[in-house]
C-alpha positions, 0 to 999 in steps of 0.5 A: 517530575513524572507527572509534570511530563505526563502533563505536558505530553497530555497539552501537547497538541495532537497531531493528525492521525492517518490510519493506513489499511495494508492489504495482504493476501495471508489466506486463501480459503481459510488456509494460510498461503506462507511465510512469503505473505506473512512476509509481505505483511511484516514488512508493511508493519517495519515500514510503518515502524519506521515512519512512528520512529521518524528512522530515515535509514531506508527513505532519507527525509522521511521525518520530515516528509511525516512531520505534522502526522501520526500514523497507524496501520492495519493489516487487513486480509484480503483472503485472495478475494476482491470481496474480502478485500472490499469487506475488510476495507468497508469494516476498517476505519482507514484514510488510505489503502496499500495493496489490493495485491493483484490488479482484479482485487484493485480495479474492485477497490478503484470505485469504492475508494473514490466513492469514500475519498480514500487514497489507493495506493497498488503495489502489484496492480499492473493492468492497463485498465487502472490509469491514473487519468481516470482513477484520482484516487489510485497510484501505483508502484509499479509500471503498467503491463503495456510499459512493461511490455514497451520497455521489453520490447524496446531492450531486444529491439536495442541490444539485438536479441534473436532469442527471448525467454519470458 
């Protein structure tokens, strides 16, 4: 019986692999920053553990959402640096990017991505230069500074507020 089932996983098609690269900043210098990074780059690999699981706990549909894929991920350091963040992209062997974890680490990956037909994805790049209308490869997670800003203003503008502290 145990072959009979290692054969049938050996028929069974393949489902397409998608290779994600998760940019985190675990060091600066050599050095490493701390827990809150080590931190940041567990929590892509929990993410990433449940999307191989097909667990819905945190995002309902999921499994559907993921069906006809197979996922991997790669934590790739950025060392702080926008070309540390190119040379572990351009050594990986991914089909998409979470990260650049700051916006002038993003902005140097935009082009690269493009150029590579490769999926950016940045989860703290706020600048208002990295608009979707002009980068087709780049989606945020966050809104830009000038939303940010215009929603700010729009809330002491709404509920009055004489004094602001930012």
């Amino acid at each position: 019986p145990i072959l009979g089932r290692r054969r049938q996983r050996l028929l069974r098609p393949r489902r397409p692999m998608v290779a994600v690269g998760a940019l985190v900043s675990l060091t600066r210098g050599g050095v490493d920053r701390g827990l809150a990074y080590r931190q940041l780059a567990c929590s892509s690999l929990l993410a990433s553990h449940h999307i191989l699981r097909g667990d819905e706990s945190v995002v309902p549909g999921l499994a559907s959402l993921t069906a006809n894929q197979s996922f991997e991920l790669q934590v790739l350091d950025t060392g702080s640096a926008a070309f540390s963040a190119v040379a572990a992209f351009l050594h990986s062997d991914v089909s998409a990017l979470v990260g650049g974890g700051s916006s002038g680490v993003t902005s140097q990956l935009v082009a690269l991505a493009k150029a590579t037909d490769t999926a950016l994805v940045g989860y703290r790049s706020t600048s208002t230069t990295l608009r979707r209308a002009s980068n087709s490869h780049f989606a945020r997670t966050v809104p830009s500074d000038a939303a940010a800003t215009a929603a700010m203003a729009r809330l002491v503008r709404t509920f009055a507020w004489r004094h602001v502290a930012v």
